[in-house]
C-alpha positions as CSV (number, residue, x, y, z in Angstrom):
1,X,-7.2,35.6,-65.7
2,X,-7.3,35.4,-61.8
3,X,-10.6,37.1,-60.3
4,X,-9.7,39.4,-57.1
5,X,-12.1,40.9,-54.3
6,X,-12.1,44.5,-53.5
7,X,-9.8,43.9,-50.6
8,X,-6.9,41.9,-53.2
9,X,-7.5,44.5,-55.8
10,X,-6.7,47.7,-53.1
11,X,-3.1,45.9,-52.8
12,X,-2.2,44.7,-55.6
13,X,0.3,46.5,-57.6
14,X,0.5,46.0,-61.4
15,X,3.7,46.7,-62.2
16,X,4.4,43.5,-59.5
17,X,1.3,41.6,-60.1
18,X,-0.3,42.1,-63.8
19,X,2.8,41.8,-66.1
20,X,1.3,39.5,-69.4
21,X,4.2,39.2,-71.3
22,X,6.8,36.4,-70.9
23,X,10.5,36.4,-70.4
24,X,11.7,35.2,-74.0
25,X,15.0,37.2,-74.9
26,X,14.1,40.3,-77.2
27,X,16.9,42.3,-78.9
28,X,16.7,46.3,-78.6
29,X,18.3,49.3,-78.7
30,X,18.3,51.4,-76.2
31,X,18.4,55.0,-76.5
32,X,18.8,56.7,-72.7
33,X,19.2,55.2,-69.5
34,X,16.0,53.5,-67.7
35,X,14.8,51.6,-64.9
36,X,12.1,49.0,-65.7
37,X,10.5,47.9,-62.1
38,X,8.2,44.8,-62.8
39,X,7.9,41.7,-61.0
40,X,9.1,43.1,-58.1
41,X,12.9,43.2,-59.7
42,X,14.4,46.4,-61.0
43,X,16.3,46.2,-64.1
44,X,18.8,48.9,-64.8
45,X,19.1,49.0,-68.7
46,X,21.9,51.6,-70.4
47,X,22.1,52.8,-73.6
48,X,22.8,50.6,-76.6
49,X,22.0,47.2,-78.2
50,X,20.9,44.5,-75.5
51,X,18.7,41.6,-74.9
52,X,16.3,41.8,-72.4
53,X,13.0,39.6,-71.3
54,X,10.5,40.8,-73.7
55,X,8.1,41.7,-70.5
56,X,11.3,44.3,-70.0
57,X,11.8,45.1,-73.5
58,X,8.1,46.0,-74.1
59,X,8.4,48.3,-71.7
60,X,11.1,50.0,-72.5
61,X,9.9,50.9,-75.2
62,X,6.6,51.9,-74.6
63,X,8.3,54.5,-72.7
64,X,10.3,55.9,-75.5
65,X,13.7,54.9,-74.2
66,X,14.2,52.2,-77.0
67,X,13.5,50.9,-80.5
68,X,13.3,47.4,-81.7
69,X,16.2,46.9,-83.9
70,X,15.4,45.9,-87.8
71,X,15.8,42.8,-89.6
């Protein structure tokens, strides 16, 4: 955990700055196209089964664009 003052917290970003998962590869399956725009990159991710850092993964599918695939 790093501390911040009041002036580091008004410009930080936590999409850039607050990301707490790592980049090991995670297979999914993505269902529609999406963007994920952390760590100040912007990954482009299309439809079907891929391998993405599991920082990127996670959040595809937290936004419903994806589904972890079984087995």
């Amino acid at each position: 955990m790093t501390p911040l003052n009041s002036k580091e917290f008004e410009h930080s970003n936590p999409l850039r700055d607050a990301v707490a998962l790592g980049n090991e590869p995670t297979r999914i399956v993505v269902s529609k196209p999406t963007e994920v725009p952390l760590l100040g990159k912007r990954i482009t991710v299309q439809p079907g089964e891929q391998e993405l850092p599991l920082y990127a993964a996670a959040f595809v599918v937290l936004r419903r664009a994806a589904l972890r695939p079984m087995g």
